[in-house]
Backbone as JSON Lines, residues from 0, in Angstrom:
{"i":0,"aa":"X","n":[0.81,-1.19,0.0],"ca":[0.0,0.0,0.0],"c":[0.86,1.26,0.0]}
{"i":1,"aa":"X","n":[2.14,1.04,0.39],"ca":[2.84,2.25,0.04],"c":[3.76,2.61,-1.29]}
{"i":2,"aa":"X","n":[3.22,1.62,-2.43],"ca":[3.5,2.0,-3.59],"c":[2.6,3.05,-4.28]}
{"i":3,"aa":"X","n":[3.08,3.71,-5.07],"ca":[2.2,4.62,-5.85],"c":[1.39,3.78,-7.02]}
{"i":4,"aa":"X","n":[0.23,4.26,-7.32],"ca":[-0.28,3.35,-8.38],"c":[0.59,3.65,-9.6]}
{"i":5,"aa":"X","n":[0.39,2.61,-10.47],"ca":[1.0,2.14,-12.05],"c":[0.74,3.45,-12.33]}
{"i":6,"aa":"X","n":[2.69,4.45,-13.4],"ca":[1.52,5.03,-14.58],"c":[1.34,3.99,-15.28]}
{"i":7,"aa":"X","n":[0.12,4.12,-16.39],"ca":[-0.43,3.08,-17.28],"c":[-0.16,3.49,-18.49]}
{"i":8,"aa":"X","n":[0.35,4.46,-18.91],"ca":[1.45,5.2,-20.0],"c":[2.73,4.75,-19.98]}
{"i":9,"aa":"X","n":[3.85,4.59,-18.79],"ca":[4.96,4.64,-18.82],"c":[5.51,3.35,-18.46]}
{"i":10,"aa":"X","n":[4.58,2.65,-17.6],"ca":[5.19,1.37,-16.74],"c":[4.13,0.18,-17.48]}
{"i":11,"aa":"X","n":[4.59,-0.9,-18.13],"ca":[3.92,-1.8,-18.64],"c":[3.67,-3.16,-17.27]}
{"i":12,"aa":"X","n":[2.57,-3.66,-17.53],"ca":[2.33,-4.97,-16.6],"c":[3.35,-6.32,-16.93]}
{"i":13,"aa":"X","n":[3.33,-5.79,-18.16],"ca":[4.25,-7.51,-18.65],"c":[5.62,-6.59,-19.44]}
{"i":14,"aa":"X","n":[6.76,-7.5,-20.19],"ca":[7.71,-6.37,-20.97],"c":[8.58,-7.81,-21.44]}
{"i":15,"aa":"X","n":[9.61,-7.54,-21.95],"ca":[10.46,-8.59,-22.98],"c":[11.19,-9.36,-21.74]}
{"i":16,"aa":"X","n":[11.69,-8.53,-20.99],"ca":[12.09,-9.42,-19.54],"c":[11.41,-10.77,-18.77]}
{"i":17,"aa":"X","n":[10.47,-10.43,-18.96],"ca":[9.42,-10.69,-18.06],"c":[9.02,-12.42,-18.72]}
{"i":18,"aa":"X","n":[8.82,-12.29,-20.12],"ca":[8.98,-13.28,-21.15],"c":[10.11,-13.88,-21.05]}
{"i":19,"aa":"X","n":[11.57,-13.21,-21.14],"ca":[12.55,-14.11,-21.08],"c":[12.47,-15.14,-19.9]}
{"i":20,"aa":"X","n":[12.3,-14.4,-18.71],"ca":[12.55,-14.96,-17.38],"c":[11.41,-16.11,-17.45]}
{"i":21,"aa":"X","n":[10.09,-15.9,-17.92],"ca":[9.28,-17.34,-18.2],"c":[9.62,-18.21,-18.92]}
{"i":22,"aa":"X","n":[10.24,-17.91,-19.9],"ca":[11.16,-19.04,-21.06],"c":[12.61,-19.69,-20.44]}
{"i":23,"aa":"X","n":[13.4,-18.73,-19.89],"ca":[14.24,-19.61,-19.03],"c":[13.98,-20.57,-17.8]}
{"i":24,"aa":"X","n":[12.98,-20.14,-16.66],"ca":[12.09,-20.85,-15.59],"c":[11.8,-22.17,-16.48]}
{"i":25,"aa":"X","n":[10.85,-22.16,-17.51],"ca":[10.91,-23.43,-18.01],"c":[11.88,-24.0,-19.16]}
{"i":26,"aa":"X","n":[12.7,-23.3,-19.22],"ca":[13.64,-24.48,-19.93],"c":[14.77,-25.21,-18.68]}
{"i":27,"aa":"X","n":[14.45,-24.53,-17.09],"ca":[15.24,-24.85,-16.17],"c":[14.59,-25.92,-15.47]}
{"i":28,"aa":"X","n":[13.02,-25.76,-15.67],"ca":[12.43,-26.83,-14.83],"c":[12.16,-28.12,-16.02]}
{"i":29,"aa":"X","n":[12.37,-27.64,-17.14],"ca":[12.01,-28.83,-18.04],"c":[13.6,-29.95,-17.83]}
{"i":30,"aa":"X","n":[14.63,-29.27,-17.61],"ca":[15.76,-29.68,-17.36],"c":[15.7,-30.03,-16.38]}
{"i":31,"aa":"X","n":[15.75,-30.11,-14.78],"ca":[15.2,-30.79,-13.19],"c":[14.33,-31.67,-13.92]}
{"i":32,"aa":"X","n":[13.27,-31.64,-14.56],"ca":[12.29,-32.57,-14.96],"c":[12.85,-33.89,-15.72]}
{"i":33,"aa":"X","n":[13.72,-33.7,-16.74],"ca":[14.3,-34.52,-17.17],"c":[15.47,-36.01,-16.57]}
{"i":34,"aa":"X","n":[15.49,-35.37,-15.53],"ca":[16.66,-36.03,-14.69],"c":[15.61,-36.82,-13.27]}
{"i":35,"aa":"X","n":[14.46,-36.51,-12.95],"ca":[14.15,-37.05,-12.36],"c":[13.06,-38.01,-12.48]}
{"i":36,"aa":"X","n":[13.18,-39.35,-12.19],"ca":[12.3,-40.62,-13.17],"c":[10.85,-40.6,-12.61]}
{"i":37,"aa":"X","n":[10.69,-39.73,-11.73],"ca":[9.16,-39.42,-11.74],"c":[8.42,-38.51,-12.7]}
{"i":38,"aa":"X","n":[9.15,-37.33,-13.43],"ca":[8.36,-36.52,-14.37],"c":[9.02,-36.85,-15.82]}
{"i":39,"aa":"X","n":[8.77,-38.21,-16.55],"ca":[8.86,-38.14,-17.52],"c":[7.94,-37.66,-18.78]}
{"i":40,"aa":"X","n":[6.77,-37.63,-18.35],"ca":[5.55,-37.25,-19.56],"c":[5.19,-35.9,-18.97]}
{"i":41,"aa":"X","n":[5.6,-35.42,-18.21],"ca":[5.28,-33.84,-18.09],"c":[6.63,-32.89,-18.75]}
{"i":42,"aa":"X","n":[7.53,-33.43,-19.3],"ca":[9.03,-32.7,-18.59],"c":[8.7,-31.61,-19.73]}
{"i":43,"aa":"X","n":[7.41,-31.51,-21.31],"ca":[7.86,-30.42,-21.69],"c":[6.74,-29.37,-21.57]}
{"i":44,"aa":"X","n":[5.9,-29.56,-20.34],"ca":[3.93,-29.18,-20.43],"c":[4.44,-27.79,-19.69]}
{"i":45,"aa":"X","n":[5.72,-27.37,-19.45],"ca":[5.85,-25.58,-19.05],"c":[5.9,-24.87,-20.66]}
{"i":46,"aa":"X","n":[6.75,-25.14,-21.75],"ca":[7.19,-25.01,-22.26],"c":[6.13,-24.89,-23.47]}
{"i":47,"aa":"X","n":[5.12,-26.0,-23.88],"ca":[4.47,-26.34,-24.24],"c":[2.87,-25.11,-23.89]}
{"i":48,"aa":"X","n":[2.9,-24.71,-22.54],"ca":[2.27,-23.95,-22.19],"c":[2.16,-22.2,-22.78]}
{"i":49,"aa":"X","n":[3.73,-22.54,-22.22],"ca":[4.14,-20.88,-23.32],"c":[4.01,-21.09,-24.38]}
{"i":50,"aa":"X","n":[3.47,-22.07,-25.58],"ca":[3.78,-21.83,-27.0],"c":[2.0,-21.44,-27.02]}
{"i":51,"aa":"X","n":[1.32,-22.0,-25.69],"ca":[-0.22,-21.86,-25.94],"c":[-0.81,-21.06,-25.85]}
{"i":52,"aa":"X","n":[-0.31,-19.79,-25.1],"ca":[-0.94,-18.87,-24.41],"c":[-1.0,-17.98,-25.62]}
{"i":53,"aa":"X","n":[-0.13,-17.64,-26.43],"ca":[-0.45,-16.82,-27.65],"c":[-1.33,-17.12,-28.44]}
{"i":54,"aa":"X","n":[-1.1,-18.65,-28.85],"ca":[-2.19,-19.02,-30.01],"c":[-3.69,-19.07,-29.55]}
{"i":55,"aa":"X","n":[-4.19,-19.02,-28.2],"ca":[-4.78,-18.72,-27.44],"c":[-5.61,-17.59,-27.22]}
{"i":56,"aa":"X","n":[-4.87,-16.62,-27.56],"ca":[-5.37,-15.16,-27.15],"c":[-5.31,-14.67,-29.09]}
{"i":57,"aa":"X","n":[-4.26,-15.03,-29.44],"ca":[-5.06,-15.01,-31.17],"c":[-6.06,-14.92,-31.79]}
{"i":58,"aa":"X","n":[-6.69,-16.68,-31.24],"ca":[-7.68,-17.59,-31.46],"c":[-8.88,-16.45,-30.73]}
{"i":59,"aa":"X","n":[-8.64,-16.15,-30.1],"ca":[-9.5,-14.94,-29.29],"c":[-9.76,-13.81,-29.69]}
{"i":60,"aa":"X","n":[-9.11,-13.07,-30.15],"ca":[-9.06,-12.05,-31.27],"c":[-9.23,-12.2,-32.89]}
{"i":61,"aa":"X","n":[-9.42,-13.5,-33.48],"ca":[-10.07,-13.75,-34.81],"c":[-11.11,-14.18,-34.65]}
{"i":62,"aa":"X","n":[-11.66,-14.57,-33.34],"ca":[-13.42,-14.91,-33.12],"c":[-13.9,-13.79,-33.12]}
{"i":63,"aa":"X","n":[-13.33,-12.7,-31.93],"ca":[-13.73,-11.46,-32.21],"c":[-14.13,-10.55,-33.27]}
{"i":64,"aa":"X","n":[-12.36,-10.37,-34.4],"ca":[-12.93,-10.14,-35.98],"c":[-13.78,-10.69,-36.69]}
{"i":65,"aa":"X","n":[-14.31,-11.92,-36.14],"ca":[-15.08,-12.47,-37.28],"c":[-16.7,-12.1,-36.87]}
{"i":66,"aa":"X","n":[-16.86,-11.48,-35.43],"ca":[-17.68,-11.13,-35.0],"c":[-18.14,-9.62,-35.43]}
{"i":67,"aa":"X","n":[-16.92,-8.9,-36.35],"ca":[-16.85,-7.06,-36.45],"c":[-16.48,-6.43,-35.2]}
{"i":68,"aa":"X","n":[-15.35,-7.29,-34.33],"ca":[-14.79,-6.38,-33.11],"c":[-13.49,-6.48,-34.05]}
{"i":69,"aa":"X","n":[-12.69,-5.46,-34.04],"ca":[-11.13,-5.86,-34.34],"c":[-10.52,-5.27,-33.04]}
{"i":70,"aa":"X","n":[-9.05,-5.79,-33.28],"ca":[-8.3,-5.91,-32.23],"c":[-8.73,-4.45,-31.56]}
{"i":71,"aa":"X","n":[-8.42,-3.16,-32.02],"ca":[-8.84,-2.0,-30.9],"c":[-9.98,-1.62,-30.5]}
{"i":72,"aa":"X","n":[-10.87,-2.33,-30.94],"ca":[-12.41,-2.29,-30.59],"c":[-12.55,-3.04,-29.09]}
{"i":73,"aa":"X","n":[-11.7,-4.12,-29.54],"ca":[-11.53,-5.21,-28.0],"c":[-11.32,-4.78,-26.73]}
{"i":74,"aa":"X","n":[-9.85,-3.53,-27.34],"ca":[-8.87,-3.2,-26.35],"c":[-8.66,-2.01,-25.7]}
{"i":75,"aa":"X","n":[-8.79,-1.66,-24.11],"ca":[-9.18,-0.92,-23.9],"c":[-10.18,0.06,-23.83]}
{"i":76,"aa":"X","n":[-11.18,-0.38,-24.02],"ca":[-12.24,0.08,-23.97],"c":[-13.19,0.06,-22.7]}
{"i":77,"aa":"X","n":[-13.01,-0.12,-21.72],"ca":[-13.41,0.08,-20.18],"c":[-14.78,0.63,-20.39]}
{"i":78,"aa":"X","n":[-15.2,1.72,-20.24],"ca":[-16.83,1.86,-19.66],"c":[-17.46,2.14,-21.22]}
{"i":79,"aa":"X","n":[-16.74,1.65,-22.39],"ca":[-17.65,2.5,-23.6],"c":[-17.9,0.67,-24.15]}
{"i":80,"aa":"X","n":[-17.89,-0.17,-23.23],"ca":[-18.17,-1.7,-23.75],"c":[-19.37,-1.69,-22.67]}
{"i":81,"aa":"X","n":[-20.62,-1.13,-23.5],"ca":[-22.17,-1.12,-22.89],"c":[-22.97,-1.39,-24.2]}
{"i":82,"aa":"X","n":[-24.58,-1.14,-23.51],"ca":[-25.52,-1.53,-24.48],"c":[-25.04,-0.18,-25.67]}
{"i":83,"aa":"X","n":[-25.28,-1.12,-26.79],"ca":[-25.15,-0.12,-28.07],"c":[-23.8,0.02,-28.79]}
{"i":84,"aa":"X","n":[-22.78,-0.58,-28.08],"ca":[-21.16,-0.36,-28.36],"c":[-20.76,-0.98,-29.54]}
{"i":85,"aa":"X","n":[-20.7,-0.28,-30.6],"ca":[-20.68,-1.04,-32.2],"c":[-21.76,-1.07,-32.94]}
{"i":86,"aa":"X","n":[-23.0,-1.07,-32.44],"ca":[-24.15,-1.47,-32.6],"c":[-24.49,-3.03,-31.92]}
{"i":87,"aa":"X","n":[-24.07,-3.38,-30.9],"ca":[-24.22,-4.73,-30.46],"c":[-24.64,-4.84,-29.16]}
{"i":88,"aa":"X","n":[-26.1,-4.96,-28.83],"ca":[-26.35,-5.15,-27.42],"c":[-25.77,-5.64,-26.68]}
{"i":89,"aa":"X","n":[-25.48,-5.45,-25.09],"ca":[-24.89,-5.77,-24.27],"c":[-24.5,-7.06,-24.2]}
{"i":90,"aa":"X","n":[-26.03,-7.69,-24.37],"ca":[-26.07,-9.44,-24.37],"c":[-25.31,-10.28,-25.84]}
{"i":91,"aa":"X","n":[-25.37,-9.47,-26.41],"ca":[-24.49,-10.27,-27.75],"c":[-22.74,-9.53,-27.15]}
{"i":92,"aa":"X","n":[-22.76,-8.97,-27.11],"ca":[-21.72,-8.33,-26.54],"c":[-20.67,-9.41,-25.32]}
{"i":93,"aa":"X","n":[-21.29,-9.74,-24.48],"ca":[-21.68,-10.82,-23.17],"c":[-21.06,-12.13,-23.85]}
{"i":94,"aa":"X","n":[-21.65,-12.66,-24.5],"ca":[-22.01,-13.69,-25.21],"c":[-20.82,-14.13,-26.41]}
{"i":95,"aa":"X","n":[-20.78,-13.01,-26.89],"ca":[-19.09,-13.04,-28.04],"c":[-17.88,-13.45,-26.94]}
{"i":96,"aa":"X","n":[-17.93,-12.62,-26.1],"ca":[-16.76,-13.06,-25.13],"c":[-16.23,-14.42,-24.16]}
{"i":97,"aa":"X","n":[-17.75,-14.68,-23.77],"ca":[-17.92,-16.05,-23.54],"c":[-17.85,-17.07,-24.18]}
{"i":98,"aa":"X","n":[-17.93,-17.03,-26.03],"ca":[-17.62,-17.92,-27.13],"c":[-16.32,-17.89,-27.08]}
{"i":99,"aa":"X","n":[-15.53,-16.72,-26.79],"ca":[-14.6,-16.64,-27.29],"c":[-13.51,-17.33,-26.65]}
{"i":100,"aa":"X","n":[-14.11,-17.12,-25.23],"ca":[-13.45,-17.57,-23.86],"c":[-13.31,-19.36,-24.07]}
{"i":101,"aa":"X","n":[-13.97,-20.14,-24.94],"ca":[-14.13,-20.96,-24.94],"c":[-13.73,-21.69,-26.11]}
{"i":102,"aa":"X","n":[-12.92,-20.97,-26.85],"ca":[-12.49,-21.56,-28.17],"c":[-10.89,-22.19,-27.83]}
């Protein structure tokens, strides 16, 4: 509580660091994994994880386009994602995201 809040201009949540240090973590635990004869069928599911999370959030953003959201329609948009936003009621609105959530 005695930090100042994020600027949200200057200071990013995630950054290229941040990525490296997840790509090394698992190429370090896929390595411990390898050597020990209890995690043989997991040793590459960190690694494997990071290749998912993009195609993931992709896959999430071309349901969207195919819906007439494109990527900056998606993003950032905080209180102007209400009834009417695009022309798309709230509930279709609701409902795209929850498809999407699920692809």
């Amino acid at each position: 509580m005695d930090r100042r809040p994020r600027n949200a201009r200057t200071e990013r949540l995630t950054d290229w660091r941040f990525f490296i240090q997840i790509y090394l973590v698992s190429l370090v635990e896929c390595h411990r994994r390898n050597r020990h004869p209890t995690y043989p069928v997991y040793r590459n599911a960190k690694f494997i994880g990071l290749m998912m999370w993009p195609c993931a959030m992709s896959m999430w953003f071309l349901y969207m386009s195919e819906q007439g959201l494109r990527f900056h329609d998606v993003i950032l948009v905080y209180d102007k994602w209400a009834d009417g936003y695009k022309g798309f009621s709230i509930d279709q609105l609701n409902n795209f995201v929850a498809v999407g959530q699920c692809i």
